[in-house]
N, C-alpha and C positions, 0 to 999 in steps of 0.2 A: 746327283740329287741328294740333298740333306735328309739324315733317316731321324736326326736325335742329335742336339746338341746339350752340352755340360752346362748349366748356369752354377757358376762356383768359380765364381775370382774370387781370392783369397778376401777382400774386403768384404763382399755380399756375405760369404759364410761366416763371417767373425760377424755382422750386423745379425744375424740370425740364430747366434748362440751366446751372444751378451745374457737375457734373461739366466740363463744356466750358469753362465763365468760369473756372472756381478753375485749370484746369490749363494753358493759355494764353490770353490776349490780345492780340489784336493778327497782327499776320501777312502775307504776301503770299501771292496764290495765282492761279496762269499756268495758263490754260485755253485747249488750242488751238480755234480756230473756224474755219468752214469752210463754204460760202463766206463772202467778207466779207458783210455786211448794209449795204443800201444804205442805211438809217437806224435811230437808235435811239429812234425814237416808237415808243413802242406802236400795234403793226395798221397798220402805213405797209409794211409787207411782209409776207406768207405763207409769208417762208421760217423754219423747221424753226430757223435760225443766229440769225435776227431776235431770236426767242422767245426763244430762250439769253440773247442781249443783253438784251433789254428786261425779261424778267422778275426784271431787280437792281435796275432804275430805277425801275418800275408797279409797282402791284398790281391785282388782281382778289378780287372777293367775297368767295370761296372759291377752298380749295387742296383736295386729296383724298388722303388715306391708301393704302397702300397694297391696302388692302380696299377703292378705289374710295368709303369715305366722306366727304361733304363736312366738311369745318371751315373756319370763319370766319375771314377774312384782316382785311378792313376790313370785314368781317359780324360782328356782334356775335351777333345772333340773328336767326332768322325761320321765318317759319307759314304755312301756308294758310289758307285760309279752307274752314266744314263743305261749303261748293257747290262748292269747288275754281275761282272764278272771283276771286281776289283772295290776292295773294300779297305778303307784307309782310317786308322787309327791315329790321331795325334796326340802325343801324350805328357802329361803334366810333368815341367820342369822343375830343378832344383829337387827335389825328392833323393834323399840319402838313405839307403839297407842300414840296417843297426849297426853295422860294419864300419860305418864312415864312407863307403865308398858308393859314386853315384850311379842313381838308377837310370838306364836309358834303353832302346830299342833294342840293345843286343839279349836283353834280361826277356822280355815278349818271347822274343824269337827263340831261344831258349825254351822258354817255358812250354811252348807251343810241339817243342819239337819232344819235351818229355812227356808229355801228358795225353799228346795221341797218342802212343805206348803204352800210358801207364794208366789212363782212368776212362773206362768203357764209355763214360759219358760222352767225355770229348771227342771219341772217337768216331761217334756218330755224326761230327761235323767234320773233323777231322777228312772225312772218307771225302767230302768234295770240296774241300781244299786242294790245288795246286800247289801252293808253294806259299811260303810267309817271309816276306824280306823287310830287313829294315833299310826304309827308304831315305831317313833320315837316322841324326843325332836322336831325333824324337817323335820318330814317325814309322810308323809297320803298317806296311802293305799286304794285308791277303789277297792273293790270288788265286780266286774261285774256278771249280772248274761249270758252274754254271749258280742261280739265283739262288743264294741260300736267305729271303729274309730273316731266319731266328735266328740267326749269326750273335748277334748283341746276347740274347739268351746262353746260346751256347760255350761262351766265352767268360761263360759267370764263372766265382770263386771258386765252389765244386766240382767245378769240371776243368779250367785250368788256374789254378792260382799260378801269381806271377813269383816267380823266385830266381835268384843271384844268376846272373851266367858266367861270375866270376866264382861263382864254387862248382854250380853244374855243369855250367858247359862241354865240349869237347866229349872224346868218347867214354869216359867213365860213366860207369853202372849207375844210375841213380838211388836206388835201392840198397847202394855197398858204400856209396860215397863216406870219408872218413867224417865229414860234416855234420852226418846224419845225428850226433846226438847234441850240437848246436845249431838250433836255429835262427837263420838272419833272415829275418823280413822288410819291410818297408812300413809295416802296420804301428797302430798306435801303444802298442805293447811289445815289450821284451820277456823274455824268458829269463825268471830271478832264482826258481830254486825248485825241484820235484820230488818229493818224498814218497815215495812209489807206495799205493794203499792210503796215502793219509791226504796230499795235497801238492796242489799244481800252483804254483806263485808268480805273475808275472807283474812287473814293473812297470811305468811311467815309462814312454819312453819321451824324452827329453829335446829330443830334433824331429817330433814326426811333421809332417809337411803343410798341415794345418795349425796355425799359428794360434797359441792357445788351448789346443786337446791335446791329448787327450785332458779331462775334469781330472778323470780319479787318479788317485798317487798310485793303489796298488787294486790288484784282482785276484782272489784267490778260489780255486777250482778246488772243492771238498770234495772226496772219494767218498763214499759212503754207499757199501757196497748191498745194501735191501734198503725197499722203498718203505718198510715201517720205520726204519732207523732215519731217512728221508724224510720221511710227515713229524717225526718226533723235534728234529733238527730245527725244519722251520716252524714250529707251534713255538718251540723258546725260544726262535732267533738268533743260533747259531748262524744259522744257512739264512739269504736274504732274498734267494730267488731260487723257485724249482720249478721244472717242467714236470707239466701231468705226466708225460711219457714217462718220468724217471716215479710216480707213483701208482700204488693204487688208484683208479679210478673212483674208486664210494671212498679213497680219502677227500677228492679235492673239492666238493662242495662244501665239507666240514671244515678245511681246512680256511676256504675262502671266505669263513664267516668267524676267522679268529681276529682277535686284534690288529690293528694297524695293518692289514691284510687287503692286496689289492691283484685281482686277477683281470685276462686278459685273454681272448681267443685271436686278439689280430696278431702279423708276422708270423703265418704260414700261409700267406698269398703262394711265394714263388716256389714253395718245396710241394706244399696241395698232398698232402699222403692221402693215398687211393689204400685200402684193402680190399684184397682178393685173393681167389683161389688160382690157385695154376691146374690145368687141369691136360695130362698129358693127349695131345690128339692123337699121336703117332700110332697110340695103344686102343685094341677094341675096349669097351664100348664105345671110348670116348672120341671116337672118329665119325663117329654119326651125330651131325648136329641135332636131332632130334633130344639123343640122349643129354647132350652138355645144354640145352634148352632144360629138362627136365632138373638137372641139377639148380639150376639160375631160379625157376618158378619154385620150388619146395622151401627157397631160402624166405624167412619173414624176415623183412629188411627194419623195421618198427621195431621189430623185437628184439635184433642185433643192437640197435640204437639204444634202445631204454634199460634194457637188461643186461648183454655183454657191456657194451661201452659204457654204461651208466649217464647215456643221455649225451655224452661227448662224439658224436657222430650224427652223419646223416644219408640217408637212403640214396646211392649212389640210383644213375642214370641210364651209365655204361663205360665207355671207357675212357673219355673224358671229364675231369671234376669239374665241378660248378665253378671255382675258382681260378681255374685255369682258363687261358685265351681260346677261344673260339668254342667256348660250349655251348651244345644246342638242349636246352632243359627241355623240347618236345622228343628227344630220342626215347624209344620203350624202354624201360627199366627191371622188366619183370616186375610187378606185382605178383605178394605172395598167392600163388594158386597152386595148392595142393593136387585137387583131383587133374589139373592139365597136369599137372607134373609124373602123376601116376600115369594118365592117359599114354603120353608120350616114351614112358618107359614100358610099359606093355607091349607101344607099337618099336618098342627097338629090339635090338637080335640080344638084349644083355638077358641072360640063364642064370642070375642070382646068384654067379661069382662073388666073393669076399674082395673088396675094392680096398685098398689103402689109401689113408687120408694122415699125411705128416704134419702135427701142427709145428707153431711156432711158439713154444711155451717157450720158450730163452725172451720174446718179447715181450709175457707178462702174465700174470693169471689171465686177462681177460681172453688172452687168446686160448687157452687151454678152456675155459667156458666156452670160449667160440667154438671148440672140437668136440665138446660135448654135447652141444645143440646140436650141429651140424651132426653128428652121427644117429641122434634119435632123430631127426627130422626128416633125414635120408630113409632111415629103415621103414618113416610111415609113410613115403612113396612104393615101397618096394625096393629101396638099394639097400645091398648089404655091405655097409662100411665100417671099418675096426681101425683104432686107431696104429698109426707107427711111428712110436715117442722116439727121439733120438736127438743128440748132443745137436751144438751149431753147426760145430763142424764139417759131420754126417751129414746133415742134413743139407748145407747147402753143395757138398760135393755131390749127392743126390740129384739134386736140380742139375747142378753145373751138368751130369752124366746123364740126363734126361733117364734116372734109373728111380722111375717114383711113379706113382699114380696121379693123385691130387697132393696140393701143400701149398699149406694156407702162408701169405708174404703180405708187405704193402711196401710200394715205391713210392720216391716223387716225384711228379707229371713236372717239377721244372718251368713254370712259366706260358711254354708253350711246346703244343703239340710234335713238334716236328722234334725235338729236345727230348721230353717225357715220355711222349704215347706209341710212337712211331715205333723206336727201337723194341717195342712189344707185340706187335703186330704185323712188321714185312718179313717176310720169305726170306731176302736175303740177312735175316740175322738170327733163321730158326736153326743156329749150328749148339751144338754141344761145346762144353768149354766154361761156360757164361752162367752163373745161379740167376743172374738181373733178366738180360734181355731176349725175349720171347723164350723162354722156358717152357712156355706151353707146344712149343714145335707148329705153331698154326702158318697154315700157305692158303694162300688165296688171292687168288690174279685180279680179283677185283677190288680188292682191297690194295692188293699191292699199285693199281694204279691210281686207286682214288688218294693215299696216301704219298706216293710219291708227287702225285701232282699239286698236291695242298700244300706239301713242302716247300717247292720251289717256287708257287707263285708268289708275283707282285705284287699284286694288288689286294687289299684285304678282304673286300669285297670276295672276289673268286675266293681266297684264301679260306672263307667264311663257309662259301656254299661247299666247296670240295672239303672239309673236316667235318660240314654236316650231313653229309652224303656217304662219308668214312664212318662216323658215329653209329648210322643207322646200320648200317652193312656188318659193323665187327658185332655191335648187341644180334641184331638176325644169326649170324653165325656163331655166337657163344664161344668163342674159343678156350675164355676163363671165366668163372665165379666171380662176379662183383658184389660185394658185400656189404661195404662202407666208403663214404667220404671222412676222416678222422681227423678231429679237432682234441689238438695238443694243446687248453689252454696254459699260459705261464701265472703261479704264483709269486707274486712277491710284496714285500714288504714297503708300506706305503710313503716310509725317508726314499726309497727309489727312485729317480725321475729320471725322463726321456729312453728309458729301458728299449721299449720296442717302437721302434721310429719308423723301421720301413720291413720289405716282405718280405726279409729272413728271418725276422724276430731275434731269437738268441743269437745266431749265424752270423750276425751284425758285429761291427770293429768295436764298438761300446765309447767312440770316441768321445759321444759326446751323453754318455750317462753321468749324470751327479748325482750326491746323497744332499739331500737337506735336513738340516743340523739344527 
C-alpha cells in the first residue's frame, strides 16, 4: 500500500526553481551560529547548532513540508507492505558523496546500522526494526518487527543522516574513524575552511544531484560567541541571518523593525520545542501525583509567555504541541490556579523540605528568569525551592543519573508522537544513562498501553483517538512541568530569499536559498 510518494523528477524541480536561478546566481550568505559545534559529521553531536552545520554537508531520506509532509531527499519513492511488516525505500540514482564516489543502498544500510548505536532518537525506531537490507542497487528493505507508521518520521536527518559506507562501514569505531575531521556528504555544500572561534566556510558544491543548486557560491557560519555581539552583527549586516534562539529575546522585536529586516516564526513545524520541567518521580514528594499536579497549577503559563519569553511562546496543553501530529487542543492544561495548588500540597505528605530546581541558564537569561519565577511562585504555594546552578556538563550528567530533583529542559516532539513524545513517557525507557528520554522516571501501565498502541496503529483515525486518550492520561498524571510551546522566530535580512521553505527551517540543505542583488 503506497504511504507517500516523491514528486521530484529532476525536470519538475528545475521548473520550480527557475523564478530563483533566472533572478540571481551565485552569492554569499553569513549565518550566525551558536554555540560552535564540536564537529561537522553528521550525529557526532546533539546540538540544535551541529544540525544547522551539518544539514549543508548530509542528507537524510526525507525532508518535511510545512504540513509535516514527508518528500523524498535521497528517497526517490517508497511503500509499505498490506501487513505493514516490510517497508521499502527506493532511492534516487546518479547521486555522487563529494568524494566522487557513488551513492547507493549499501550507504542506507550503513547508516542505519551507526545511528541505532549512536543517536537515541533513532533508536527508538530502531528497537522494532528487524533487520535493514539492501534489496537492490537502489533499494533498502526494512524489515519490521511489527507496524511502525512514523517510520518516514523517524528516519529524518537527525536521527539518521545518510553517510559513506565506503569510509563507515565494516567494524571501525565511528566516533574514532580517521575521517572524522573530513566530511563527505552527498549534500549541496562542501566543507571549505574552519577557523575555530571565528568561522565555518562551506562551498558550492559543483555535482550536487539537483541540477542547477545549489544558488549560492559560498556559506559562511560566523561564531560569535554572546547574543549582544549577535544583535550588534546583524543591525550592521555583517551577519544575514540569526535565530532568536542564538539572541536575547527583548532583542528581536527591536531588531525586526531595523532595516531591510525581515523575520519569520515558520520552519519549526518538525522540531515543535516543548519546554518543561522534569520532575524526578522516583523521589518523595514527587511520587504522589497530587503533589506534581500542584507544581503544574502554581505555573502562570501567560506570564511565562509575555514576560520570560518575551511574547515568543505559548501556553502549552500537555505533552503534546500544537504543532505537532495528532494534537488534541481539548486536553487540560493546568490553568494558573494558585489556591488548588496550595490545596493540593497541604493534602500531600510533603513537610516543607528544601526542593532543588536545576535551571538551564547555558540556554539563555530567559531561562535563568524562568528559575526565578518558578522559585517565588513555588514558595507562594508552600513549596520550598532553592535554586542548583551548575555547568552543562553537571547538569545533564545529573539527569542522565536521575540524581536531581526538578530541571528545567525543552526537546523536540519531531513530527510525530511516536518519534518525540513516546520516548518521554514509556516505562520501558525510564532507565538512567539518558539526560533526553524519560528523565522524569514516570511508569504507568496505562499509559504504557495507550502509547504503545497509538504507535503501531494503522489507521489514522485510531492513531488519533489512542494519542488523545494518551494526552489526557500523562496531563491527569503530571509526570512533568509543562511550561511552554517555544517559537524560535529567524531574523534575516530582506536580499535573503527562499531561506525557510519547509519544517526544519534553518536544519534545511539551503539548496535553493538566493540573495537578490
Amino acid at each position: 500500500m503506497r504511504i507517500a510518494k516523491l514528486i521530484a523528477a529532476t525536470g519538475t524541480a528545475l521548473v520550480l526553481s527557475l523564478p530563483a536561478f533566472a533572478q540571481q546566481q551565485g552569492g554569499t550568505l553569513k549565518v550566525a551560529l551558536s554555540p560552535e559545534p564540536p564537529s561537522a559529521i553528521a550525529g557526532m553531536s546533539g546540538l540544535g547548532a551541529a544540525e544547522i552545520l551539518y544539514s549543508k554537508i548530509y542528507e537524510g531520506l526525507f525532508s518535511y513540508e510545512q504540513d509535516l509532509t514527508p518528500q523524498g531527499v535521497l528517497a526517490k519513492d517508497w511503500s509499505v507492505s498490506e501487513d505493514h511488516r516490510t517497508f521499502t525505500v527506493l532511492l534516487k540514482e546518479g547521486v555522487r558523496w563529494h568524494d566522487g564516489e557513488a551513492f547507493d543502498a549499501e550507504d542506507v544500510v550503513t547508516s542505519f546500522s551507526v545511528f541505532a548505536k549512536e543517536n537515541p532518537n533513532l533508536a527508538v525506531v530502531a528497537a522494532q526494526v528487524d533487520s535493514v537490507e539492501a534489496s537492490g542497487p537502489h533499494e533498502v528493505t526494512f524489515n519490521l518487527k511489527g507496524p511502525v507508521p512514523a517510520l518516514p518520521y523517524g528516519l529524518a536527518l537527525g536521527n539518521m543522516a545518510i553517510i559513506p559506507d565506503h569510509i563507515y562501514g565494516g567494524d571501525a569505531s565511528f566516533r574514532e574513524n580517521p575521517m572524522n575531521d573530513t566530511p563527505i556528504g552527498t549534500g549541496p555544500f562542501k566543507l571549505a575552511e574552519w577557523e575555530k572561534g571565528n568561522f565555518i566556510k562551506l562551498q558550492r558544491n559543483e555535482d550536487y544531484h539537483v541540477d542547477g543548486q545549489p544558488y549560492l557560491d559560498n556559506l559562511f557560519f560566523v561564531i560569535i560567541p554572546d547574543s549582544q555581539g549577535r544583535a550588534v552583527a546583524f543591525e550592521q549586516g555583517s551577519i544575514d541571518v540569526v535565530s532568536a534562539s542564538n539572541l536575547e529575546l527583548f532583542d528581536v522585536e527591536r531588531l525586526s523593525k531595523t532595516d531591510n529586516a525581515e523575520i519569520t516564526k515558520a520552519g519549526w513545524e518538525f522540531f515543535s520545542p516543548h519546554a518543561f520541567m522534569w520532575i524526578n518521580n522516583d523521589k518523595p514528594p514527587f511520587n504522589e501525583k497530587g503533589f506534581r499536579q500542584a507544581l503544574n497549577y502554581a505555573m502562570d503559563k501567560e506570564f511565562i509567555r509575555d514576560v520570560v519569553f518575551s511574547g515568543h511562546a505559548k501556553p502549552p496543553k500537555g505533552p503534546i504541541g500544537s504543532r505537532t501530529r495528532f494534537f488534541d487542543g481539548a486536553t487540560e492544561g493546568y490553568a494558573y490556579d494558585p489556591e488548588k495548588a496550595k490545596e493540593l500540597v497541604e493534602a500531600s505528605s510533603y513537610d516543607g523540605r528544601e526542593l532543588k530546581l536545576a535551571p538551564a541558564s547555558f540556554l539563555g537569561s530567559s531561562w535563568s528568569r524562568m528559575a526565578e519565577y518558578q522559585v517565588q511562585a513555588y514558595r507562594d504555594v508552600g513549596i520550598n525551592v532553592t535554586l542548583d546552578s551548575m555547568d552543562v556538563g553537571s547538569y545533564l550528567k545529573k539527569l542522565s543519573d536521575r540524581d536531581y530533583d526538578m530541571g528545567q529542559m525543552y526537546l523536540y516532539q519531531r513530527a510525530d508522537p511516536a518519534i518525540g513524545i513516546s520516548r518521554n513517557f514509556l516505562s520501558t525507557t525510564a532507565n538512567p544513562g539518558s539526560p533526553w528520554n524519560n528523565v522524569a522516571m514516570y511508569k504507568d501501565a496505562e499509559t504504557d498501553k495507550l502509547l504503545n498502541a497509538a504507535d503501531a496503529a494503522t489507521e489514522e483515525a485510531n492513531r488519533s483517538d489512542l494519542y488523545k486518550q494518551a494526552q489526557v492520561r500523562i496531563a491527569e498524571e503530571a509526570p512533568v512541568v509543562w511550561l511552554a510551546e517555544l517559537d524560535f522566530p529567524t531574523l534575516y535580512k530582506r536580499k535573503v530569499k527562499d531561506l525557510i521553505t519547509d519544517a526544519s527551517g534553518l536544519s534545511s540543505n539551503f539548496a535553493n536559498v538566493w540573495i537578490e542583488e
